[in-house]
C-alpha positions as CSV (number, residue, x, y, z in Angstrom):
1,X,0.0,0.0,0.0
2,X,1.7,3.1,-1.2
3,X,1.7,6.4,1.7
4,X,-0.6,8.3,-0.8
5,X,-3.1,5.6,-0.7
6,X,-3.2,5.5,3.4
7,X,-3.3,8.8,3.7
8,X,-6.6,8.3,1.7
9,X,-8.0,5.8,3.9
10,X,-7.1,7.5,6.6
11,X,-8.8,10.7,5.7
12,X,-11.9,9.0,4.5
13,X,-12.0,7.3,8.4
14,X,-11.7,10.4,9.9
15,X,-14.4,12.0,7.7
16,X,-16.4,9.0,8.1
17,X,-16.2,8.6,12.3
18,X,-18.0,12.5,13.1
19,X,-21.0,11.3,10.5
20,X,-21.6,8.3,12.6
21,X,-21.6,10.5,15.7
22,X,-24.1,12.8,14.1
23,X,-26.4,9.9,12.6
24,X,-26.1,8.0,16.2
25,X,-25.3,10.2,18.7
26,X,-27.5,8.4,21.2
27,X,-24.5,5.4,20.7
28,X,-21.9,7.6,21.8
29,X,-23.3,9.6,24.6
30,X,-24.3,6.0,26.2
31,X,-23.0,6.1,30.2
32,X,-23.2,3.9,33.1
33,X,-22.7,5.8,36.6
34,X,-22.8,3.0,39.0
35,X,-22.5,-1.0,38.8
36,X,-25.5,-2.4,41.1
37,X,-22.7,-3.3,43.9
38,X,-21.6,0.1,43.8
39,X,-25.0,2.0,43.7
40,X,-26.6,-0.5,47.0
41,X,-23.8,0.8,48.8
42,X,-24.6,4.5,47.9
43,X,-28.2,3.4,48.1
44,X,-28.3,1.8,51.2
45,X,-25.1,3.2,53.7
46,X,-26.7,2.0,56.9
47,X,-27.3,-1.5,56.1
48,X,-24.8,-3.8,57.7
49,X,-26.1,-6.4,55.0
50,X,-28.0,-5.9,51.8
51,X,-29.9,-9.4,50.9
52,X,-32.1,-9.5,47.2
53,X,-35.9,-10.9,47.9
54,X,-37.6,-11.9,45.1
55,X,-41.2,-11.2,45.1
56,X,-44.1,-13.1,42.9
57,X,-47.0,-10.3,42.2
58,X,-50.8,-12.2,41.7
59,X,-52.4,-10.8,38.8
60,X,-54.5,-8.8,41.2
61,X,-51.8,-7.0,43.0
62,X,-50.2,-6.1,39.2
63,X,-53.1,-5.0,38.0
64,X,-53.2,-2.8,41.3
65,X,-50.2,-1.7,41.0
66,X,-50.9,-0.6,37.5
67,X,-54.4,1.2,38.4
68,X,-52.8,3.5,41.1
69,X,-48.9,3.7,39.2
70,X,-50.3,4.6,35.7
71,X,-47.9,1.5,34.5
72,X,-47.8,-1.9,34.8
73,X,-45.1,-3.8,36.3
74,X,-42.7,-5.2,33.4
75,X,-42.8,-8.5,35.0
76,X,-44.5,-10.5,37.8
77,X,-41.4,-11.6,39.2
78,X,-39.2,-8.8,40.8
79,X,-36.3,-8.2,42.6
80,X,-35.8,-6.1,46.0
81,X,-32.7,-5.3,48.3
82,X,-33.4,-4.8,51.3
83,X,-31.1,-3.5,53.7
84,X,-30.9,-4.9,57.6
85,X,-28.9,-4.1,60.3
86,X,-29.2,-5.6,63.6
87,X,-32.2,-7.3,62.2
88,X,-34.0,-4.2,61.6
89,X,-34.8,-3.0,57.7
90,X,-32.6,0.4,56.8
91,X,-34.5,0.6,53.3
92,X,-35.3,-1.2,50.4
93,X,-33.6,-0.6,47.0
94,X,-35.2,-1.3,43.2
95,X,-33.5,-1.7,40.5
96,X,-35.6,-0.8,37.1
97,X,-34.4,-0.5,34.0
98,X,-37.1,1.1,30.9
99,X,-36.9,2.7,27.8
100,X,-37.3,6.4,28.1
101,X,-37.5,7.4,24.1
102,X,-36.0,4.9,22.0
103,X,-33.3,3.7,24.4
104,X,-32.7,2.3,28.4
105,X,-32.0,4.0,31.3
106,X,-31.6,2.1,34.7
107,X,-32.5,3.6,37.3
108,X,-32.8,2.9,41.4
109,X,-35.2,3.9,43.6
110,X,-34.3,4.1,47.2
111,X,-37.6,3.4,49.8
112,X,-37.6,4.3,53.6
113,X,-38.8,1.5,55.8
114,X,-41.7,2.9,55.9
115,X,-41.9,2.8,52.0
116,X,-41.5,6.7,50.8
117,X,-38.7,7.7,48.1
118,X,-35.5,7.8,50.0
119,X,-33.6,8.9,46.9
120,X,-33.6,8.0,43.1
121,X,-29.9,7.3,41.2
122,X,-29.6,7.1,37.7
123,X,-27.5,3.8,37.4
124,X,-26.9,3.8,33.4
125,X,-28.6,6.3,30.8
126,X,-27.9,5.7,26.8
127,X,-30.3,8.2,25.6
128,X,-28.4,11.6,24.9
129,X,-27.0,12.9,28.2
130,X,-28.9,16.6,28.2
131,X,-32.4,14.3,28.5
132,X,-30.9,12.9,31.8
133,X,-33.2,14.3,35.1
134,X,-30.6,16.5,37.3
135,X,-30.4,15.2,40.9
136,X,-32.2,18.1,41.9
137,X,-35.2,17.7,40.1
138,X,-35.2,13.6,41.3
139,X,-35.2,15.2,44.9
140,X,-39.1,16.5,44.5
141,X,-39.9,12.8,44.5
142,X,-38.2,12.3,48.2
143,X,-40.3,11.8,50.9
144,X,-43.6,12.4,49.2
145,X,-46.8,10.0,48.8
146,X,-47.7,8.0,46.2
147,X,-50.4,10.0,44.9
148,X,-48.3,13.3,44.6
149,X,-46.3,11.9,42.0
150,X,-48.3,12.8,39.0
151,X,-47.7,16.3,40.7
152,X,-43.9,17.0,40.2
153,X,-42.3,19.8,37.9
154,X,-41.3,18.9,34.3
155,X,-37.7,18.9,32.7
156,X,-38.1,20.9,30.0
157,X,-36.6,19.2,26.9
158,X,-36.9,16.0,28.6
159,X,-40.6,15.9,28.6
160,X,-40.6,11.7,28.1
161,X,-37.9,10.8,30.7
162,X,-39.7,13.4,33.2
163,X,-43.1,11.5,32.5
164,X,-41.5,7.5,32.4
165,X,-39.5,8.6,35.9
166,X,-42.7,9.9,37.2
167,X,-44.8,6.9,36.5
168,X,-41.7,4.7,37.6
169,X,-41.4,6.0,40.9
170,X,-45.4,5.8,41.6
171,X,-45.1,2.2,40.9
172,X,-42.3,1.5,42.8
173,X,-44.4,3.3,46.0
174,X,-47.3,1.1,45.3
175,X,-45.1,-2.1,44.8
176,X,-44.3,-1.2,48.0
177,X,-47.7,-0.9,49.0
178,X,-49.2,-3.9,47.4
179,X,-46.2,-6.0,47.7
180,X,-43.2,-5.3,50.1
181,X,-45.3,-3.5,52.8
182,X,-43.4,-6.2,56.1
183,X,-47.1,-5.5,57.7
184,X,-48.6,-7.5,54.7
185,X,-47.9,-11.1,54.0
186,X,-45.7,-11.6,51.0
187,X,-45.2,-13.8,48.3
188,X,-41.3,-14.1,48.4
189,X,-39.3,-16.4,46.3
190,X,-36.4,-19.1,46.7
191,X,-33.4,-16.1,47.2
192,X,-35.5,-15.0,50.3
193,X,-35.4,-15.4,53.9
C-alpha cells in the first residue's frame, strides 16, 4: 500500500467517524454511573447487609399496582434489596431498568422503611446525556406519597424521561404498598429469607 493511498484511507475514516456521531449520537453519549454493587452501597449506607428478595406479584396486585402507578409492572417476578442491620430494615432498593425514548435508562429507587422515596440514582442512561433528570429535580420525588407523583415539575426538553420517571417511581411506591409492605404477608421467592 503506497503512503498516498493511506493517507486516503485514513482521511476517509476520519471523515467518516463525526457522520456516525451525528447519525447515532444516542450510541456515543451512552453512560453507566454506578454498577448495582456500587449504587446498593450508595443506596443503602446503613445496612450492615443488603440481601435480594424476590417477590411473585398475583395478577390482582399487578393490575393494582398498574391502576394507582399509571404503569404496569414489566414482570411479575421482581427483585428487591433490602437493607438490615441488627435485624432491623434500613431501606429497600429497586432496580428498574425502561426505555425512556428509544433507548434504556436504569434507574434505582431508594424506599424508607416505611416505604416513601429515600432517593432516586440514575445507574446507566444511553439516551443523549442533556435528557438525563438532574439530581435536583429527582429530589421532589423524596419523601412524598404516592399520589403526589403525577404532581412534580417537568424537565423541560426532557418531557418523556420526566413522564417515564414519574410513572416509575409511583409504581415502585405502590409495589411497595401492594407487595413489600413487612405489615402485609408476601409472596417471596427461593433467594429469600
Amino acid at each position: 500500500m503506497t503512503y498516498l493511498a493511506t493517507i486516503t484511507k485514513l482521511a476517509r475514516a476520519l471523515l467518516i467517524f463525526p457522520l456516525v456521531l451525528v447519525v447515532f449520537p444516542d450510541r456515543a453519549e451512552a453512560k453507566i454511573f454506578f454498577s448495582k454493587q456500587g449504587a446498593l452501597k450508595v443506596a443503602l449506607p446503613a445496612a450492615k447487609t443488603v440481601v435480594p428478595r424476590d417477590i411473585f406479584l398475583s395478577d390482582e396486585q399487578a393490575a393494582e399496582i398498574k391502576a394507582h402507578s399509571g404503569r404496569a409492572p414489566q414482570s411479575k417476578l421482581l427483585r428487591v434489596y433490602v437493607g438490615e442491620k441488627d435485624g432491623a430494615i434500613t431501606g429497600y432498593a429497586l432496580i428498574d431498568t425502561v426505555i425512556i425514548r428509544t433507548l434504556p435508562a436504569t434507574m434505582m429507587y431508594v424506599l424508607t422503611p416505611t416505604g416513601q422515596i429515600r432517593a432516586i440514582h440514575v445507574l446507566a442512561f444511553h439516551e443523549p446525556l442533556e435528557y438525563r433528570p438532574p439530581q435536583r429535580w429527582l429530589s421532589q420525588f423524596y419523601q412524598r406519597p404516592a399520589h403526589a407523583s403525577s404532581k412534580v415539575a417537568g424537565i423541560a426538553g426532557a418531557t418523556l424521561t420526566a413522564q417515564v420517571i414519574a410513572q416509575r417511581a409511583a409504581a415502585a411506591l405502590e409495589l411497595f404498598r401492594v407487595a413489600i409492605n413487612p405489615q402485609k404477608k408476601v409472596a417471596l421467592g427461593p433467594n429469600s429469607k
